[in-house]
C-alpha angles and dihedrals in degrees: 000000000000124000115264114275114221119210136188112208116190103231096187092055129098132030096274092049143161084012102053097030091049086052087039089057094040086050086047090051093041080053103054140010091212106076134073127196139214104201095205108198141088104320093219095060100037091047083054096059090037086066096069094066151061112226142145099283085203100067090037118079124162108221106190128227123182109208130034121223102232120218097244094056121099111266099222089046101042089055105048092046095030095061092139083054115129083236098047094042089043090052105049085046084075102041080051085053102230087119137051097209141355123220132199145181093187144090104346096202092049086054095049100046091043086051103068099026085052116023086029130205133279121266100271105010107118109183114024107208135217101241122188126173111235118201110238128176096287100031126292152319139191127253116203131205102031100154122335114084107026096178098046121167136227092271089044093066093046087058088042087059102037081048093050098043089053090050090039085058115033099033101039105033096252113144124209091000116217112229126204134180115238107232139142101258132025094234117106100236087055130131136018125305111281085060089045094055103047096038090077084050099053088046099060102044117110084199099071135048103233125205098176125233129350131197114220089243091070096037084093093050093061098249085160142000100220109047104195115195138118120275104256086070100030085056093052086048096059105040091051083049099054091035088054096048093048094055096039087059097050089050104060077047092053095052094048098072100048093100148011079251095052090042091050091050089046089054087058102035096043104091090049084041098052093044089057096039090054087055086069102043112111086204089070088062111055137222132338105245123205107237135210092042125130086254141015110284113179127184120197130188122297081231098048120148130210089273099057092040088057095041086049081058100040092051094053078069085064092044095057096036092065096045091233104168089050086049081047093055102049086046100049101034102034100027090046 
């Protein structure tokens, strides 16, 4: 049996919260006996919601903070005047070390930025990126960046791969991960000059196992487990990707009930179907955590429901487990 992992959940964060973040940390709690978690967030509210529920009094503790950091609000500035936020005090919670991880469904760029002015970054990494897994044809890969460092360099995307490939690894169970540029063509000589620029350098790392370039049609078919790109495109990759699994949903939905055919054929496929159509579901992965940090920081969707908020605590189990900033660390400061 592993040690307790402590978590601090934003309960002020998302656009469901504190509802859906409150039932996602009493799920979390029902899953697994090894994780406690800090709900961070204005005591009244959160001791309302509390009150629907049964849970283990003793891995659940309210820590109050007084104000919310909006989307809309500028992230520097939020940070530096909003200090009794639930993101600032739950971040701070884990550069204190009283917790193993925060967790928040709120303002990305407020995370992010809090993440590395508060948490910090680890000696030698010079660009911490936003890393979600994304579900593909045989299981998943991670994209990275998604969001966080829109204009990366050449040496930010090898650390990008060497970091992905430690999580993809050590976190999800894949051996040997096979690593491939995002880029617009397979050649080679593709792209524009940031990805030709990195593809040599990859190319050339004994750390990672590189695949060469891969073209987002292929990115669902599984063409790589570590997808290594900026975050202007890996943004745009992942939000096709979610828009078009979505639609595509509602859609078979959609066609089953055209007719008293369709309905009877939805009645015998819908256990398969739903089982398939899981498999898809962003919501069944957690959240996307920012790597390279001096503790785990993990940012979920805005939209997030109680499942995903349950699955962005369970996985910090994982995170701690592996030991994967420590893996991080070896990789960046001795391999470098």
């Amino acid at each position: 049996m592993s040690e307790t992992v402590n978590v601090a959940l934003d309960a002020m964060g998302g656009d469901n919260a504190p509802a859906e973040v409150v039932k996602g940390a009493v799920d979390a709690l029902s899953e697994d006996n090894r994780v406690k978690v800090f709900l961070v967030g204005r005591e009244p509210v959160i001791s309302g919601e509390l009150k629907k529920y049964t849970y283990d009094a003793e891995r659940l503790e309210i820590v109050h903070a007084s104000e919310v950091i909006d989307t809309g609000e500028p992230p520097v500035m939020a940070i530096r005047t909003k200090k009794d936020s639930s993101i600032v005090k739950g971040l701070q919670m884990v550069k204190e070390g009283k917790c193993d991880a925060f967790v928040s469904a709120g303002s990305t760029g407020a995370v992010l930025v809090g993440g590395q002015v508060i948490v910090g970054r680890i000696k030698g990494v010079e660009r911490p990126p936003l890393a979600p897994v994304i579900p593909n044809a045989n299981g998943v890969s991670l994209l990275l960046d998604c969001g966080a460092n829109v204009d990366a360099r050449p040496s930010h995307l090898l650390q990008f791969a060497k970091m992905g490939s430690i999580y993809m690894e050590s976190a999800i169970g894949i051996k040997n991960p096979r690593v491939g540029l995002v880029n617009i063509g397979v050649e080679e000589e593709k792209g524009n000059a940031l990805t030709k620029e990195t593809y040599p350098l990859l190319k050339s790392c004994p750390e990672i196992n590189f695949v060469g370039n891969v073209e987002a049609r292929d990115i669902p078919a599984g063409a790589a487990d570590v997808l290594v790109c900026e975050a202007f495109a890996g943004n745009m990759v992942l939000k096709m990707l979610e828009g078009v699994s979505d639609v595509l949903i509602s859609k078979i939905k959609q066609g089953m009930m055209t007719s008293l055919r369709s309905k009877i054929g939805a009645v015998l496929v819908k256990p398969a179907l739903k089982a398939t159509l899981k498999g898809f579901s962003t919501q069944e992965y957690g959240g996307a955590p920012l790597l390279g940090l001096n503790g785990l920081v993990v940012k979920t969707h805005g939209s997030s429901k109680a499942i995903e908020i349950k699955h962005s605590i369970l996985q910090c189990i994982t995170f701690k487990d592996q030991n994967i900033n420590e893996k991080i660390k070896e990789q960046i400061v001795l391999g470098d």
